[in-house]
Every structure is written in structure tokens, then in C-alpha cells.
N, C-alpha and C positions, 0 to 999 in steps of 0.2 A: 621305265627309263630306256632311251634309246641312246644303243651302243655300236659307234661307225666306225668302219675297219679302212683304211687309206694303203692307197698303191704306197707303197716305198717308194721314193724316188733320189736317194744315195748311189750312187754308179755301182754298179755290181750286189746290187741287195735283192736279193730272190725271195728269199724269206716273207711269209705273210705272219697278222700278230693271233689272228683266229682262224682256225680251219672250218670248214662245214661240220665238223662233228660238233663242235663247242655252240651250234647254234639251238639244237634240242635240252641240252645240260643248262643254257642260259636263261629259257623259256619260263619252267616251273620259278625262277627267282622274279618274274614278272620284268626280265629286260630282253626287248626288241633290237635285233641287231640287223644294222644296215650296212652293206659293203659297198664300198668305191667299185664301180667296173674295172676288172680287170686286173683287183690287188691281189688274187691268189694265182693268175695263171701261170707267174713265171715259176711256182713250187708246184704247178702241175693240178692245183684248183681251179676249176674255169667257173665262171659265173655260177652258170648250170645248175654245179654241184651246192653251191650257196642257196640258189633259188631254191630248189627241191628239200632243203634242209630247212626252209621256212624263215630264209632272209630275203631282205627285200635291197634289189643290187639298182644302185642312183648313181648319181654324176658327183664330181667334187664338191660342185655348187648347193647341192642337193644336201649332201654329207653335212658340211657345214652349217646349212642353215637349220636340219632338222634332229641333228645331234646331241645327247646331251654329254656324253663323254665319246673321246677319241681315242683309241686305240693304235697302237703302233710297235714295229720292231723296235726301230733308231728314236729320232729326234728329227722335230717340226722344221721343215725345210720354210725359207722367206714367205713362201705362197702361202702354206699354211698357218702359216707362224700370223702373219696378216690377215688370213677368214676366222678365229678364232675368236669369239664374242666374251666378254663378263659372265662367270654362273657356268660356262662351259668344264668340262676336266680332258685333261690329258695323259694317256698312259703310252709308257715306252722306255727304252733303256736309256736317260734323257744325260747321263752321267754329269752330274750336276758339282762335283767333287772337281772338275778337271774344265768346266766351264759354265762356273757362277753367273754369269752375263746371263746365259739364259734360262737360268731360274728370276731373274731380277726381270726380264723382259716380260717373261709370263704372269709374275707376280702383279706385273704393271697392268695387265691385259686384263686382272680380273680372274683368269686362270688358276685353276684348281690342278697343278702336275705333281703325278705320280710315278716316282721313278723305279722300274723292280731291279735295277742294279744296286737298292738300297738296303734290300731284303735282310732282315738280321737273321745272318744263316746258320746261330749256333741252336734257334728255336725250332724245338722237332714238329713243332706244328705249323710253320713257316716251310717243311722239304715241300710240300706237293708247288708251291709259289714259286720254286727257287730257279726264277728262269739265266739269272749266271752261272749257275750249274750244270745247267741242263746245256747249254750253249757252248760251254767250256768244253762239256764232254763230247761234245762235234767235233768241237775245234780240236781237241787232243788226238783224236782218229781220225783226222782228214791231214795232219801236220804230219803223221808217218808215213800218209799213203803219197804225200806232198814230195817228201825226201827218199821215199822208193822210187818215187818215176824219175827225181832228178839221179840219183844216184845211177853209177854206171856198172856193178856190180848185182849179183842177188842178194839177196835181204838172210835167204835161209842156206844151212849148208847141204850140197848139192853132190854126187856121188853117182858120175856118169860116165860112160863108156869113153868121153872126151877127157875126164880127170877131175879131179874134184876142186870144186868150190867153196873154202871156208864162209862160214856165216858170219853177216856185216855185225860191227862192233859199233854199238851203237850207246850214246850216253845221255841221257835227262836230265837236266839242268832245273829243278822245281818238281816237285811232288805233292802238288796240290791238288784239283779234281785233271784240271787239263794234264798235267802232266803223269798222273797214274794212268789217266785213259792212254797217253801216249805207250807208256810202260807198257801196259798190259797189249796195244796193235803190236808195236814191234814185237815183241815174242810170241804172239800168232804166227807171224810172217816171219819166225825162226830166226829171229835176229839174238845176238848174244848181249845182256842189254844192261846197264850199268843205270843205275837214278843215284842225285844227290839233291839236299835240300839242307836250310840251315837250320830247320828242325829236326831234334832228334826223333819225336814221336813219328816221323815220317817212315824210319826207319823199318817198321815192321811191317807196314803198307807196302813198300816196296819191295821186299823178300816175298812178301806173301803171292805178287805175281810173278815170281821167277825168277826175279831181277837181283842183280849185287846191290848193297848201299853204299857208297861212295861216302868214307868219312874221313872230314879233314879234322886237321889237326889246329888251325891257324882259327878257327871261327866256331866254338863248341857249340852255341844254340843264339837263334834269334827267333825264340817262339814270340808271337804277339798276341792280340788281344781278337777274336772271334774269328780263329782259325786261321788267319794269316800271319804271314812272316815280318816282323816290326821292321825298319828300315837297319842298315848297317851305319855303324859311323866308319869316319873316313878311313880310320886306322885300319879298321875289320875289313871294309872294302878293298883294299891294296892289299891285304893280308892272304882275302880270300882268293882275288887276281891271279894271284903269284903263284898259292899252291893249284888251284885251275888249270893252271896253262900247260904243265906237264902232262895230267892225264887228257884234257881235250885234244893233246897233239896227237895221241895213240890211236885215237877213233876214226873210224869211218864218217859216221851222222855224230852230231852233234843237237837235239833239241832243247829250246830255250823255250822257260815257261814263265818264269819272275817276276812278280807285277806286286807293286804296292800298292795301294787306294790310292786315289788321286796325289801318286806322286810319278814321277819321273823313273820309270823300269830302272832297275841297275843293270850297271853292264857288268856280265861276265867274261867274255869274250875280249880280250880285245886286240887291238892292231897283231900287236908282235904276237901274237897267239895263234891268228888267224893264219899268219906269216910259217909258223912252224907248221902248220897241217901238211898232211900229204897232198900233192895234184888229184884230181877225183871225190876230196872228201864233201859232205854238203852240212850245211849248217841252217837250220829252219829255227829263224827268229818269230814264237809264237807273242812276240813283246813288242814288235817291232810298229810305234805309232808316230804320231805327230809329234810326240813328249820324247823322243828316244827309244831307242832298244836294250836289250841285252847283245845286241853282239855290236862290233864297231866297224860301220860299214854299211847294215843295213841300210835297204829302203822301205818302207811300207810298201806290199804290193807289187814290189819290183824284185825279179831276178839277176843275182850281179857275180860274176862271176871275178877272180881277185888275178893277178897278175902271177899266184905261184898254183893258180887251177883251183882252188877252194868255190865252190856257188853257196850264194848267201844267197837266203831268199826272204823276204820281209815279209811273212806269211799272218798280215793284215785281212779279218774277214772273212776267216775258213767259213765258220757254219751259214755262211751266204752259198757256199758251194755244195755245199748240203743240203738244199734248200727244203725238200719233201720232210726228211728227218727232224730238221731245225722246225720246221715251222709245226709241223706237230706236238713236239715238247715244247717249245714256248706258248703253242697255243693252251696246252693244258695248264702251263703255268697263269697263264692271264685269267684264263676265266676263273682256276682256284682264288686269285686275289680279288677278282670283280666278284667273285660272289661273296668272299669276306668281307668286303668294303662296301655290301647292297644291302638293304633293309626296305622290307613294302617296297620293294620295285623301285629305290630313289639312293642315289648314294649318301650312304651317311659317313662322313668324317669322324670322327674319335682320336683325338689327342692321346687320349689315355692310354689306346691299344698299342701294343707293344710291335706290332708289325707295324702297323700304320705311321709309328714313329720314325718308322725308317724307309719307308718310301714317300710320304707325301712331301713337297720337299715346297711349295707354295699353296696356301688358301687364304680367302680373304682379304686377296689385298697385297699380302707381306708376306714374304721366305720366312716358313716355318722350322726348316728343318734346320738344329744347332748347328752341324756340320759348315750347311752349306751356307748361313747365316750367318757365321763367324770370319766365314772365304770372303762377302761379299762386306763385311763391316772393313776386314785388313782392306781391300781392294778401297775403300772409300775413305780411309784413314790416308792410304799412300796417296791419294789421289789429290785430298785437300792440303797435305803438306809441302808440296810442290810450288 
């Protein structure tokens, strides 16, 4: 089986989905891997290192035609979405939850796409696969190093012949992988550091690095189903808002972590919240997408600074800035899945496996996956009633 690694080409995507290391580990499972020129240099991979590691480095045209799966950070940009043949496969983080269109597009194409943001993460033998994890935990140490440099303060308390410096008070908003990694930087970097989450299990995660837990009284638990936080209804929402907004005004930083599967982030934060903060404090929305954020205000990707001195920053895309770190753990994560999902050198699909149920999301033809299969039957229900 031959397995093709493509440039990203997302604005700001550094990140590669295989490093040169993953090319010796792929070998003994009888798959050949071929790189796009020039997809790892921007994480600091240059061809070279590919070549020497016993890949064989083509053009996009190349890629395409002698591939038989595709490899990727993101999701298939027009161009590739277009060279893509029937019998081909596609891996990447394709979020298929949040944009059924193209799982239905690839379905049409003939395309076999596998998505590892699908990864069922409560399976202990699914961690080495588990490239939202792995990603998350970028993102959660690059979102405090993100809010130090904007912050105009130091992070840790400071005892110098000029006078002293108390340490930034800092609060976390989600306690899930991203948001303990956050936990756990700021208190490197001697920050005094508060987490809250609507689980209560969360709880001793977050003492255990140093941290206070933050419990409200208005929202007792919103545990869900395979480690995430089920959504709020609206009453809990407003509930939760209200007791929020007193302790986020107290803080220096502020990190948002909150995400529901393909739903719409909740906001914590909001207007008149942002309004109470002191001039200088920063608020790094790690939520903040196309779909919404947690705070009210963000932009994805943009720095915004508020009218009473508050910076928001819409910190869309960290582990892209990461890119050496990121693209090493993700690369381990892919090749664990491609060699689960490889048999005599060929991929074999299995309905049956219990990982594979939760990444392949099209084969054969038709959107396999129930999730995403149920997104695209409402999407075609509302469409013919019209």
C-alpha cells in the first residue's frame, strides 16, 4: 500500500501528518510512503530527511496519481478534493460532525475518509491513536504562553530590589485535556491559578496540579457520555453566566477551553462580563471558531482589544504554532491508526472494530458513519420540505 503525505495548504498550518521517523515503523507493515515536496519543511522537515528515511518525495500530480491512501493534518482543500479518484482513502482531522457536506462529497467521489477526530477516546487501546489529544495538549501550552506575552504583568511572583510583584491570577474555564495542560503551564510560570468545569470528576485533576477548583453552586454537574461535558440547557446556561461573571472579573487571564462535538462552543464570557474586567486583563478564547466562541467578542485568529482595555484573543490554531511538537505527536498518532487499519500491506475496513467505527466516516459509496449519516439525512429532510 502506498501512503501520500500532502503540503497543507490552510493559511497558517505548519503542521505535517507523518514525520521521517514514521517512515521505518511503516515499512515492516508492507506500506510505502510518498511525500508531497516540501510538506514537512514548514515544521522543520525538509525533503532530505524524508528521502534518507526511505520515502520517495513527488509532486502533487505524482501524489495523486500513485497513492492509494492520503494522509493529512486538516481537510482536502478544492484541488485535492478534485484529484482524488474512486478506491482512494483519505485520513485527516476531516470534522465531519460540524461539516456533513463533505463527507457526502467524498462519499460521492468513491472515497474511503477517515476521520481521527472520531477516535472513541474512552478505548485504552485507542490512547496511542488519539491525535485530539495529542493536539489539544499543544494547544493548552501554547494558549498560556499566548496570554503571557499579551499580558502586561509577570505571570509569577517577583521579589526585587525595585518592589515586589504579586503573581497573575489566573482562571480556566474547562478542564478537559486542553484545559489541564493549560493548568498545569500557568503554574510552571508561577501563576496563582483557579480551573472550573461542569464536571465534578474534574475536580481532583485540577488540585492535583496546584490549582483551586472553582465550584458553582447554580450548575451541580453536566457529565456526558465518553468523557465530555453534555451540552447545558438554556436555564443552566444563564444560571451558569451569572455566577461566572463575578469570579472572571477578579482575574487577570482568563482561559476558555469549552467545546461540545459538533455543537456551537458555549459562551461563558459574556458582554457585560468582559465590561467588568479590569484594563490590562487578557482573555484567550481556546473555543473561538466559525461556529462561535466562549467569550462574546472573539474573533478566530484575531487580537481585539475592548473599549474598557480587556484583549481578547481568538486563539484559533495554536498547535499550528507549534508545529515540530504538533506534527510529531500527530505523526505517531496516524501511523498507530494506519497500521491498525493495514492488513498484508492493503487496508482492510472492518465495520465491526470498534475504533474504526468511529473514524471511517465514508466507504463504498455511502456515509458510513451513524453520526454523520443522521447530520446528512436532517440536512436532506429540511432540504426536500422547502
Amino acid at each position: 500500500m502506498k501512503v501520500a503525505v500532502v503540503r497543507e495548504t490552510t493559511p497558517g498550518e505548519r503542521r505535517v501528518a507523518l514525520t521521517p521517523d514514521a517512515v521505518a515503523r511503516l515499512r515492516p507493515a508492507g506500506i510505502e510512503v510518498l511525500v508531497e515536496s516540501g510538506a514537512g519543511e514548514r515544521a522543520w522537515f525538509p525533503d532530505s530527511a524524508y528521502a534518507e528515511a526511505g520515502a520517495t518525495i513527488v509532486s502533487r500530480d505524482e501524489l495523486l496519481a500513485g497513492a492509494d491512501a492520503v494522509v493529512m493534518v486538516g481537510r482536502p482543500d478544492a484541488a485535492l478534493l478534485a484529484g482524488l479518484r474512486p478506491g482512494q482513502a483519505v485520513f485527516g482531522m476531516l470534522a465531519p460532525l460540524t461539516d456533513p457536506d463533505l463527507a457526502v462529497t467524498l462519499a460521492g467521489k468513491g472515497v474511503t475518509a477517515v476521520s481521527l477526530d472520531g477516535l472513541p477516546r474512552t478505548l485504552s487501546r485507542a490512547q496511542q491513536m488519539d491525535a485530539l489529544t495529542s493536539q489539544l495538549n499543544v494547544a493548552g501550552y501554547k494558549a498560556v504562553l499566548v496570554a503571557a506575552a499579551a499580558y502586561g504583568r509577570f505571570f509569577p511572583l517577583l521579589i526585587t530590589a525595585a518592589g515586589t510583584a504579586r503573581p497573575a491570577r489566573v482562571l480556566v474555564l474547562g478542564a478537559g485535556v486542553a484545559g489541564l495542560q493549560a493548568i498545569g503551564t500557568a503554574r510552571r510560570l508561577g501563576a496563582v491559578v483557579t480551573g472550573y468545569d461542569v464536571r465534578p470528576s474534574s475536580k481532583g485533576e485540577v488540585e492535583s496540579l496546584g490549582a483551586t477548583f472553582l465550584e458553582l453552586t447554580s450548575v451541580t454537574s453536566a457529565a456526558g457520555e465518553g468523557g465530555y461535558a453534555r451540552e447545558l440547557t438554556d436555564d443552566e446556561r444563564r444560571a451558569q453566566q451569572a455566577e461566572l461573571s463575578g469570579h472572571i472579573a477578579a482575574q487577570d487571564v482568563v482561559i476558555t477551553t469549552a467545546q461540545v462535538p459538533g455543537r456551537r462552543p458555549p459562551l461563558l464570557v459574556t458582554e457585560d462580563t468582559v465590561k467588568a474586567m479590569a484594563a490590562g486583563s487578557v482573555i484567550v478564547d481556546m473555543a473561538a471558531s466559525e461556529l462561535g466562541g466562549n467569550v462574546a467578542g472573539s474573533v478566530p485568529g484575531e487580537e481585539v482589544v475592548t473599549g474598557n482595555g480587556v484583549t481578547i484573543i481568538g486563539a484559533s490554531g495554536l498547535p499550528a504554532t507549534v508545529p515540530t511538537a504538533a506534527s510529531m505527536a500527530f505523526s505517531r498518532n496516524m501511523t498507530a491508526l494506519l497500521l491498525h487499519m493495514t492488513g498484508e500491506g492493503e487496508l482492510a475496513i472492518d465495520p465491526a472494530d470498534e475504533i474504526q467505527a468511529g473514524v471511517v466516516i465514508t466507504h463504498g459509496g455511502s456515509v458510513v458513519h451513524p453520526a454523520t449519516a443522521a447530520l446528512v439525512a436532517d440536512d436532506t429532510a429540511g432540504g426536500t420540505s422547502q
